[in-house]
PDB file of N, CA, C and O in Angstrom:
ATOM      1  N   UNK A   1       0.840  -1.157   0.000  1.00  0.00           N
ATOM      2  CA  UNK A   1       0.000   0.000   0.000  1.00  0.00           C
ATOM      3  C   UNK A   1       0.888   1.223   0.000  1.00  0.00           C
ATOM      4  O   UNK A   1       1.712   1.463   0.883  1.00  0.00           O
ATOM      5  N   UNK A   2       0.676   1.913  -0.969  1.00  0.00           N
ATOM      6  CA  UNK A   2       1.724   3.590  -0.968  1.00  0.00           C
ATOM      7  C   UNK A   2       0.287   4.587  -0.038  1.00  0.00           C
ATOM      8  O   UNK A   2      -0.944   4.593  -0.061  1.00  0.00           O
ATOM      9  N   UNK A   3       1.444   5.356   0.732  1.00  0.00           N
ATOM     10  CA  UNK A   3       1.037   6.566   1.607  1.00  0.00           C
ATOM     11  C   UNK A   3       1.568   7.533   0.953  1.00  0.00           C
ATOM     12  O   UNK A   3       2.711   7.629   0.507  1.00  0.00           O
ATOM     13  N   UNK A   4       0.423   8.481   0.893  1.00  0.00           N
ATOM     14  CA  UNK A   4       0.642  10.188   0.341  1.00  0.00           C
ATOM     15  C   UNK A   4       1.536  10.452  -1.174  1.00  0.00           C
ATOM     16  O   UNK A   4       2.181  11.426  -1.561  1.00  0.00           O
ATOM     17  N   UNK A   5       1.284   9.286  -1.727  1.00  0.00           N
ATOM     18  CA  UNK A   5       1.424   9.400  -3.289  1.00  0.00           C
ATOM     19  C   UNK A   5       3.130   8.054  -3.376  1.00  0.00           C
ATOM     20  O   UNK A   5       3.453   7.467  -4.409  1.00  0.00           O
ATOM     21  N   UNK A   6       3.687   7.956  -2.363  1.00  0.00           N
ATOM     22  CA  UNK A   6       5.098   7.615  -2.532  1.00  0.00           C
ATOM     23  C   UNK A   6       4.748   6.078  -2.921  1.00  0.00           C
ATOM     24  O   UNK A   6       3.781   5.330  -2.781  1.00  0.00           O
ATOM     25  N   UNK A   7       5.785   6.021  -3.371  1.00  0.00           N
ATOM     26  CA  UNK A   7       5.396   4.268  -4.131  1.00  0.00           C
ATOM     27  C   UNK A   7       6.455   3.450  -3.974  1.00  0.00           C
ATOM     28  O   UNK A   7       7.569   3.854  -4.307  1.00  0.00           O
ATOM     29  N   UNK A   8       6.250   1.959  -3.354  1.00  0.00           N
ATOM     30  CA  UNK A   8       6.761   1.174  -2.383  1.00  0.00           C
ATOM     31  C   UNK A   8       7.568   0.460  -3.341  1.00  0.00           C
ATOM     32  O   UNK A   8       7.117   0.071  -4.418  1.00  0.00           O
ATOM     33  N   UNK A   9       9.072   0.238  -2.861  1.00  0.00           N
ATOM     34  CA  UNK A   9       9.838  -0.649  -3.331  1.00  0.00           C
ATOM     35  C   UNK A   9      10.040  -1.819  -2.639  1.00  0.00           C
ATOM     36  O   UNK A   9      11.176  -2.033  -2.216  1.00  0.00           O
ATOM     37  N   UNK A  10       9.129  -2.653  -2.432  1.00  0.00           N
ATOM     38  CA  UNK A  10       9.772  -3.911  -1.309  1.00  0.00           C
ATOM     39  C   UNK A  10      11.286  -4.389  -1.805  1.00  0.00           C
ATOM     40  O   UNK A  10      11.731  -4.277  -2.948  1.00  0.00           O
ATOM     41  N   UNK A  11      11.777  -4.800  -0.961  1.00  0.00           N
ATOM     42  CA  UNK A  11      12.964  -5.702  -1.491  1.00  0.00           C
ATOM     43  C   UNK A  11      13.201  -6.790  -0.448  1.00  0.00           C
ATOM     44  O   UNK A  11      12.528  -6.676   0.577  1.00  0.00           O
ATOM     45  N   UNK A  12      13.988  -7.763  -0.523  1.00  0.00           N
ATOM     46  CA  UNK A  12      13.908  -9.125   0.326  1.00  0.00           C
ATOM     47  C   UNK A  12      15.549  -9.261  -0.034  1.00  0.00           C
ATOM     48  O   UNK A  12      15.980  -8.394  -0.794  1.00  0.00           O
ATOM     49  N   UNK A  13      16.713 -10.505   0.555  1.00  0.00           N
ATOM     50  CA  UNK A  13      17.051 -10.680   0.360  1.00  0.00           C
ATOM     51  C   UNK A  13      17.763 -11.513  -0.855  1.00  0.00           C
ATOM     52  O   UNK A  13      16.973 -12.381  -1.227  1.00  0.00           O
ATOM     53  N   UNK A  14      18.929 -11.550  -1.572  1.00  0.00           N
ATOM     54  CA  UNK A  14      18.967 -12.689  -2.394  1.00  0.00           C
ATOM     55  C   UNK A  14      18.877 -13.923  -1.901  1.00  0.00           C
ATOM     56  O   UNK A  14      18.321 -14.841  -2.504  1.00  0.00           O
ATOM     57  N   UNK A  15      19.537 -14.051  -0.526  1.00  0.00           N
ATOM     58  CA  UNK A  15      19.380 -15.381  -0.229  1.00  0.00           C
ATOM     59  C   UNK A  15      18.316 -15.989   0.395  1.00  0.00           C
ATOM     60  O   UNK A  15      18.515 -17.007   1.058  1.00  0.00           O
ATOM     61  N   UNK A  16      16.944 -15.401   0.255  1.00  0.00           N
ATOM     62  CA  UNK A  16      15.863 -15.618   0.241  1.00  0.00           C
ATOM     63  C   UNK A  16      15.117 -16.964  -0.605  1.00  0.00           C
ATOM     64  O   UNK A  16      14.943 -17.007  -1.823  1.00  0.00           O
ATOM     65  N   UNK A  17      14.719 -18.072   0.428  1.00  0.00           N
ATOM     66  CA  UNK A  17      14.434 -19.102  -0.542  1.00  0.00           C
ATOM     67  C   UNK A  17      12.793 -18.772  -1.461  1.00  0.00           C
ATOM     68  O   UNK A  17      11.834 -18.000  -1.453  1.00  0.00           O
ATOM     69  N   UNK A  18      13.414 -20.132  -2.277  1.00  0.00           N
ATOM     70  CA  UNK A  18      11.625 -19.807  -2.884  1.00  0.00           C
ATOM     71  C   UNK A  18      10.298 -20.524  -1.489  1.00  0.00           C
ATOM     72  O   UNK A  18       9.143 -20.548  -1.913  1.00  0.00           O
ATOM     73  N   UNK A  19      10.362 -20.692  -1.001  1.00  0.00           N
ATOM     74  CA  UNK A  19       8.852 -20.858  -0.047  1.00  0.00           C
ATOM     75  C   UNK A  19       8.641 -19.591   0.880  1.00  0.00           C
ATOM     76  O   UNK A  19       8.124 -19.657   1.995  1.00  0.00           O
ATOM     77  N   UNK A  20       9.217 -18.140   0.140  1.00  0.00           N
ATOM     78  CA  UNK A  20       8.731 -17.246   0.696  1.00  0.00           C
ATOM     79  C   UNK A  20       8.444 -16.376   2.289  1.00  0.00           C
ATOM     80  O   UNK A  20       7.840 -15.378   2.682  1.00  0.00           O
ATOM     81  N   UNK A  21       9.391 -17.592   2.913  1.00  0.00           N
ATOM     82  CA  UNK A  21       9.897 -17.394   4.568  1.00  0.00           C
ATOM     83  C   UNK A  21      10.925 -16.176   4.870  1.00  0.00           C
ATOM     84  O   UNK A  21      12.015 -16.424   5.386  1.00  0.00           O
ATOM     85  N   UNK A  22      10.616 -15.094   4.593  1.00  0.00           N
ATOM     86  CA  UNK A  22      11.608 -13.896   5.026  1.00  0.00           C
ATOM     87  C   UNK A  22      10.875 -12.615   5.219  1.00  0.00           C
ATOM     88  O   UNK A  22       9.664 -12.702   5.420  1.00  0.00           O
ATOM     89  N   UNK A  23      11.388 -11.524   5.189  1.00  0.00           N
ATOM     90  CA  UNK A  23      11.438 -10.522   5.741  1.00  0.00           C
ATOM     91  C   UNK A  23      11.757  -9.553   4.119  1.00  0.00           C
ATOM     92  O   UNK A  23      12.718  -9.701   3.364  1.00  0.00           O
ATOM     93  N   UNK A  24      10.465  -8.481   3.955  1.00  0.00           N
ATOM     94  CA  UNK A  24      10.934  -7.665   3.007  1.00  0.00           C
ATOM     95  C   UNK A  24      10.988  -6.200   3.303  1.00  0.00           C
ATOM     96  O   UNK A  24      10.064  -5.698   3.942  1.00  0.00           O
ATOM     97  N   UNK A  25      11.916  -5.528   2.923  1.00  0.00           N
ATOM     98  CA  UNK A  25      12.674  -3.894   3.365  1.00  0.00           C
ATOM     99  C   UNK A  25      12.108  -3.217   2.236  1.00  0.00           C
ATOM    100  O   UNK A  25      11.995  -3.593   1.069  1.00  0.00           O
ATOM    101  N   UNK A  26      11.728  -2.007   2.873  1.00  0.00           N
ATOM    102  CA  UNK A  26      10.989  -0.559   2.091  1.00  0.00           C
ATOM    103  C   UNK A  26      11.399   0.484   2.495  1.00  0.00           C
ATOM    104  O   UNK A  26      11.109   0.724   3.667  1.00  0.00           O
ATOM    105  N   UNK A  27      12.113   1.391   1.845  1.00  0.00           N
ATOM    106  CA  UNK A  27      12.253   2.955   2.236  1.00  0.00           C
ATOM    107  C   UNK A  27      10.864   3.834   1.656  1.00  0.00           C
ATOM    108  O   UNK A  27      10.748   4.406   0.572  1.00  0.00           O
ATOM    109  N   UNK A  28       9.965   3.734   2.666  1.00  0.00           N
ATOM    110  CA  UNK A  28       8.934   4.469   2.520  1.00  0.00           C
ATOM    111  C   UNK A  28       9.008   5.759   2.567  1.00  0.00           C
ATOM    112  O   UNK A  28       8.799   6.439   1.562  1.00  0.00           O
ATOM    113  N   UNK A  29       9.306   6.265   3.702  1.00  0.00           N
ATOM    114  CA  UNK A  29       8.846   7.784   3.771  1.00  0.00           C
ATOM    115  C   UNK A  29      10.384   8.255   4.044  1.00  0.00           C
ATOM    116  O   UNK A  29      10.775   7.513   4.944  1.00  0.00           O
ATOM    117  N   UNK A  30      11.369   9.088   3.706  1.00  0.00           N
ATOM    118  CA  UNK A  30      12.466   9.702   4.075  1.00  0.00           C
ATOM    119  C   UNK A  30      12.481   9.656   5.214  1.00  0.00           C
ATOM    120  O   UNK A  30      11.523  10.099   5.846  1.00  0.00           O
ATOM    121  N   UNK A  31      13.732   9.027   5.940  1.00  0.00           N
ATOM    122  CA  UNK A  31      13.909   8.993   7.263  1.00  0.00           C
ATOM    123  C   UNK A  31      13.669   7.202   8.157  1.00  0.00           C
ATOM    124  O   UNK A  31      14.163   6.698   9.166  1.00  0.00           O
ATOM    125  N   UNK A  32      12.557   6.685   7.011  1.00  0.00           N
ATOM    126  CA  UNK A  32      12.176   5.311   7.573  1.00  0.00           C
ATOM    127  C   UNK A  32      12.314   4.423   6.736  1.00  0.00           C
ATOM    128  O   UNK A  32      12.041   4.434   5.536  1.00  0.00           O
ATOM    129  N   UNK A  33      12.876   3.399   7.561  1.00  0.00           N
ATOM    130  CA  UNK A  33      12.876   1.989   7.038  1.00  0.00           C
ATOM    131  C   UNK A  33      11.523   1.254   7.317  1.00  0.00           C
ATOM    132  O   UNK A  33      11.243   1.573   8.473  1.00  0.00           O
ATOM    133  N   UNK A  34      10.707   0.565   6.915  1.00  0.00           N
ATOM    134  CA  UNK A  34      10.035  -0.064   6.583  1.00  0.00           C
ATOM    135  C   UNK A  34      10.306  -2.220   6.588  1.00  0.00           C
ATOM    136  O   UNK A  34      11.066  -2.838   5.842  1.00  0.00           O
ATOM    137  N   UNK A  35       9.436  -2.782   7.617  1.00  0.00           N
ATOM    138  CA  UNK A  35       9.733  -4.036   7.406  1.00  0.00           C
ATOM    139  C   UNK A  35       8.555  -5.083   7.666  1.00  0.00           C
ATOM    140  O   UNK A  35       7.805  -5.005   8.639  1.00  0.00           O
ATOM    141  N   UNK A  36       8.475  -6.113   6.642  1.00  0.00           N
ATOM    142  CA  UNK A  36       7.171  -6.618   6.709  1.00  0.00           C
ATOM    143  C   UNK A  36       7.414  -7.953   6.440  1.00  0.00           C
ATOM    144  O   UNK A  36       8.340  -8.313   5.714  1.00  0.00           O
ATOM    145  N   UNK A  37       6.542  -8.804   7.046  1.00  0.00           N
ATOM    146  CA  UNK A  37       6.248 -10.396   6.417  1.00  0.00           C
ATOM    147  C   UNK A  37       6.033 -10.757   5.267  1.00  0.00           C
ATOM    148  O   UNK A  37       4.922 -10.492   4.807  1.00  0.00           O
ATOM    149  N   UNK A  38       7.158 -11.583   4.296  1.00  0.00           N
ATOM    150  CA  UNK A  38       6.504 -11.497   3.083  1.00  0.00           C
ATOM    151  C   UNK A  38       5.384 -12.858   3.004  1.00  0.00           C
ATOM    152  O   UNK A  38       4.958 -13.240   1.914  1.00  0.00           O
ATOM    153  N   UNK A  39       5.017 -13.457   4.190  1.00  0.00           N
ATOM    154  CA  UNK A  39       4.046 -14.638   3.494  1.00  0.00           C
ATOM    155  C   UNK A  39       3.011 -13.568   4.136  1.00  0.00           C
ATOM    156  O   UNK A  39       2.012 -14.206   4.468  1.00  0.00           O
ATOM    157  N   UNK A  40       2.845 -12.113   4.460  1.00  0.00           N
ATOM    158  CA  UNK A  40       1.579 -11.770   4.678  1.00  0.00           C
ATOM    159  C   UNK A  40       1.449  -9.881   4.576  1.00  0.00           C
ATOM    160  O   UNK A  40       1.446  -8.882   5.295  1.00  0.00           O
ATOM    161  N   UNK A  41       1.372 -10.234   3.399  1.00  0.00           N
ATOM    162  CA  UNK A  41       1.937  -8.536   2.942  1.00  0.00           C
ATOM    163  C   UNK A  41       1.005  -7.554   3.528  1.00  0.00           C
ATOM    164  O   UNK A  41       1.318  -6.393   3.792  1.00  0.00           O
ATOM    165  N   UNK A  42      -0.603  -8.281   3.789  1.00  0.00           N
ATOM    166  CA  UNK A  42      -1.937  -7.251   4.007  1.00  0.00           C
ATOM    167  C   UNK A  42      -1.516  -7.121   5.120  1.00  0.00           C
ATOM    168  O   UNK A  42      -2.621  -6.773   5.537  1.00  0.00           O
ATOM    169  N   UNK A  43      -0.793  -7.077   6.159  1.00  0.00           N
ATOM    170  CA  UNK A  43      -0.624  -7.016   7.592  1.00  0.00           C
ATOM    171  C   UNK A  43       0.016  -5.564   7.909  1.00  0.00           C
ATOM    172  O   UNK A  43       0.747  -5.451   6.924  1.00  0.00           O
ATOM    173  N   UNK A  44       0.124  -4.881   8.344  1.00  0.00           N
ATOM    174  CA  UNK A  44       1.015  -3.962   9.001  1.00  0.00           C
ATOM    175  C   UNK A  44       2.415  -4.225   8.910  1.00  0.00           C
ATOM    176  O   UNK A  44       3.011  -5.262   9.202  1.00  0.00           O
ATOM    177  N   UNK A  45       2.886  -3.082   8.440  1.00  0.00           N
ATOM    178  CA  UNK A  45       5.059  -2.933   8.085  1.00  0.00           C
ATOM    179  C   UNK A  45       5.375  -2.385   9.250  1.00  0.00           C
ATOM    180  O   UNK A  45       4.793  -1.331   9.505  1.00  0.00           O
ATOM    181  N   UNK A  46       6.514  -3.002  10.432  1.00  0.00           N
ATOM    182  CA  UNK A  46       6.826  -2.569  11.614  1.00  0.00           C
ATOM    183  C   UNK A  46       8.130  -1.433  10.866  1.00  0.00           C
ATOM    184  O   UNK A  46       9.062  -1.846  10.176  1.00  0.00           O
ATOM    185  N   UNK A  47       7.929  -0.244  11.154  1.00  0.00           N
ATOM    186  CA  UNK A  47       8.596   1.143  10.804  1.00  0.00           C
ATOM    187  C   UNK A  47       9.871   1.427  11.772  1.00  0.00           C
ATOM    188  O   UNK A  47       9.717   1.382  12.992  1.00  0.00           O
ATOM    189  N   UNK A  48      11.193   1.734  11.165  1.00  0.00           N
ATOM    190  CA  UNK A  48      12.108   2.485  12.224  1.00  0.00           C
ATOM    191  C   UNK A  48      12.922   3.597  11.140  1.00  0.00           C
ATOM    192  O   UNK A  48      12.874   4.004   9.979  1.00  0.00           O
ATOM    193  N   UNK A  49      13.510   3.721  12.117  1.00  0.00           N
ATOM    194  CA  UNK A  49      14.294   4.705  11.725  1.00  0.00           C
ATOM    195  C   UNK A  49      15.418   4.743  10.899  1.00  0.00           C
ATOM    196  O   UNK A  49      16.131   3.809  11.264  1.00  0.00           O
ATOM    197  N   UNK A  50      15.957   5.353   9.953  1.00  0.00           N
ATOM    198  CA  UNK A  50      17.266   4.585   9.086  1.00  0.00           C
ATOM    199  C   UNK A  50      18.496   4.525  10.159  1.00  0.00           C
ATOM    200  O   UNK A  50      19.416   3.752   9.889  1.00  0.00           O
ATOM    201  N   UNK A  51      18.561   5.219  11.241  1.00  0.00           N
ATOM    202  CA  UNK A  51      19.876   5.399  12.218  1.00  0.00           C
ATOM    203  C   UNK A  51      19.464   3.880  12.702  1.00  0.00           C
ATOM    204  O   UNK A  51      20.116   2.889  12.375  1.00  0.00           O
ATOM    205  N   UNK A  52      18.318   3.840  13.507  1.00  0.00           N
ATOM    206  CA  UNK A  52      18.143   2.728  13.988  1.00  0.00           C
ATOM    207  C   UNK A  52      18.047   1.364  12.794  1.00  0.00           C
ATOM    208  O   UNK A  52      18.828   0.468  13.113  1.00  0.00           O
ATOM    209  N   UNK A  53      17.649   1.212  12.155  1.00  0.00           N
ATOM    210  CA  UNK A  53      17.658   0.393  11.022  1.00  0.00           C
ATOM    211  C   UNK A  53      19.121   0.285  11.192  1.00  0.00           C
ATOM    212  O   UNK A  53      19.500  -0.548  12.015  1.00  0.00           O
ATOM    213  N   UNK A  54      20.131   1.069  10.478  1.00  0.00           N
ATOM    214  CA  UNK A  54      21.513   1.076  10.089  1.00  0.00           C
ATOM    215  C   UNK A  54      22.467   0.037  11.336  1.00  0.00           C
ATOM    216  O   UNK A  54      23.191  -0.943  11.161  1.00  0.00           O
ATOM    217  N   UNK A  55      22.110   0.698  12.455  1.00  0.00           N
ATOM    218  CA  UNK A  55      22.563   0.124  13.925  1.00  0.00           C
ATOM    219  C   UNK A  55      21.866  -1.396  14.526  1.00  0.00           C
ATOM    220  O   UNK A  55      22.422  -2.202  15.272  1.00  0.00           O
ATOM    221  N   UNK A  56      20.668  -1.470  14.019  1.00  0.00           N
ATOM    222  CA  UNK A  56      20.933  -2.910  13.437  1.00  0.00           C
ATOM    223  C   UNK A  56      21.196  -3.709  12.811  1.00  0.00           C
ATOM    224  O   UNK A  56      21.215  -4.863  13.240  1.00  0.00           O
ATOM    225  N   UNK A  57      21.544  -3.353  11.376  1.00  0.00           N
ATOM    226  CA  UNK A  57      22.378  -3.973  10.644  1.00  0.00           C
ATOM    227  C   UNK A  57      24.026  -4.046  10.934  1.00  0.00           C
ATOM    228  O   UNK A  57      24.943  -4.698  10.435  1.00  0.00           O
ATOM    229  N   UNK A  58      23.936  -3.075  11.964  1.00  0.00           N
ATOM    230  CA  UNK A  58      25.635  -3.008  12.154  1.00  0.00           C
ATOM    231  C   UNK A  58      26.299  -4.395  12.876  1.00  0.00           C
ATOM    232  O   UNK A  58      27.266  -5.110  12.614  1.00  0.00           O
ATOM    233  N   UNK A  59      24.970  -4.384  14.215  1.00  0.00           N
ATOM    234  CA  UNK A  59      25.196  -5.154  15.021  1.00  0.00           C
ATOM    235  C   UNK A  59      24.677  -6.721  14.284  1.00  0.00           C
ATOM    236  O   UNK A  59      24.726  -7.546  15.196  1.00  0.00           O
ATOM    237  N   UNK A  60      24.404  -7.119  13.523  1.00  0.00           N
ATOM    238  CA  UNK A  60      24.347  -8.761  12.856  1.00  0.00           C
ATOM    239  C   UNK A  60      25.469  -8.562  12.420  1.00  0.00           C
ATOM    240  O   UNK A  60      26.329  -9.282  12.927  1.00  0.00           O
ATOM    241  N   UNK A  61      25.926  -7.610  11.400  1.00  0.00           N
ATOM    242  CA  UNK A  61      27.284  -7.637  10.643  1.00  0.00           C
ATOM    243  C   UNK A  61      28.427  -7.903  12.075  1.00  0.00           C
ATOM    244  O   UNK A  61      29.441  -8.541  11.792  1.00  0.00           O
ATOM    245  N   UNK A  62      28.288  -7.473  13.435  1.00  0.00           N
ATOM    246  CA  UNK A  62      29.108  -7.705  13.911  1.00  0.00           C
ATOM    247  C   UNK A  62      29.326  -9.389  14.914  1.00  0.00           C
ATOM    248  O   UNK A  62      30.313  -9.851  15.487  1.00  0.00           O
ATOM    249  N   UNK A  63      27.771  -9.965  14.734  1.00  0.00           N
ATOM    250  CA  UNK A  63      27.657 -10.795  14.858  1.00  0.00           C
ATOM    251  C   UNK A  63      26.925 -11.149  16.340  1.00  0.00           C
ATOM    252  O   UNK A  63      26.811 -12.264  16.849  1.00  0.00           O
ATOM    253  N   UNK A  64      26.410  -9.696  16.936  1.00  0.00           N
ATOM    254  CA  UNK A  64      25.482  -9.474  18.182  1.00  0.00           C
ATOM    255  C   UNK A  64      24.038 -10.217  18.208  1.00  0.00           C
ATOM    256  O   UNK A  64      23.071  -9.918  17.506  1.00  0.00           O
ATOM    257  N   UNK A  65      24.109 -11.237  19.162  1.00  0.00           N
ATOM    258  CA  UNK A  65      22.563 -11.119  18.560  1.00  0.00           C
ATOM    259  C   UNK A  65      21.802 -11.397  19.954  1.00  0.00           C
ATOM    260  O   UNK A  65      20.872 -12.176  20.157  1.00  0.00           O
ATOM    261  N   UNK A  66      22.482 -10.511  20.882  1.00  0.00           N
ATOM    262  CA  UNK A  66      21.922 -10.533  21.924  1.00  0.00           C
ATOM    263  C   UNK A  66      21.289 -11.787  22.964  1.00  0.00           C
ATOM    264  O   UNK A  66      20.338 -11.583  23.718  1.00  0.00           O
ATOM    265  N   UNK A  67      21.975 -13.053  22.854  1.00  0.00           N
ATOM    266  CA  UNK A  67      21.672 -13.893  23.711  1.00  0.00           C
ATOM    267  C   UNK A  67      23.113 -14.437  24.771  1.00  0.00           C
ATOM    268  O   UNK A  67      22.944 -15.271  25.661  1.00  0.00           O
TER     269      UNK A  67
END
């Protein structure tokens, strides 16, 4: 669904299998990252921030995963 005219680029990973079990990324609105279920697209996209987005990608790249 696009908000206030902007039009959605989902993207998913490459290493995304085909039975559709992942996670797809949207830069919706300037400023936000965008993230949603792809086996259930009609659902609500949990929204953050690109700092925060970025700072979690930092921390997998560093191999944090908090347990």
């Amino acid at each position: 669904m696009a908000e206030h005219g902007i039009t959605e680029v989902w993207k998913k990973s490459s290493y995304s299998g085909a039975n559709g079990q992942c996670v797809e990324v949207a830069a919706r609105v300037p400023g936000s990252v965008s993230v949603r279920d792809s086996k259930d697209t009609g659902r609500p996209a949990l929204s953050f921030s690109e700092c925060s987005w970025e700072a979690f990608l930092s921390e997998i790249d560093r191999g944090v995963t908090g347990r």
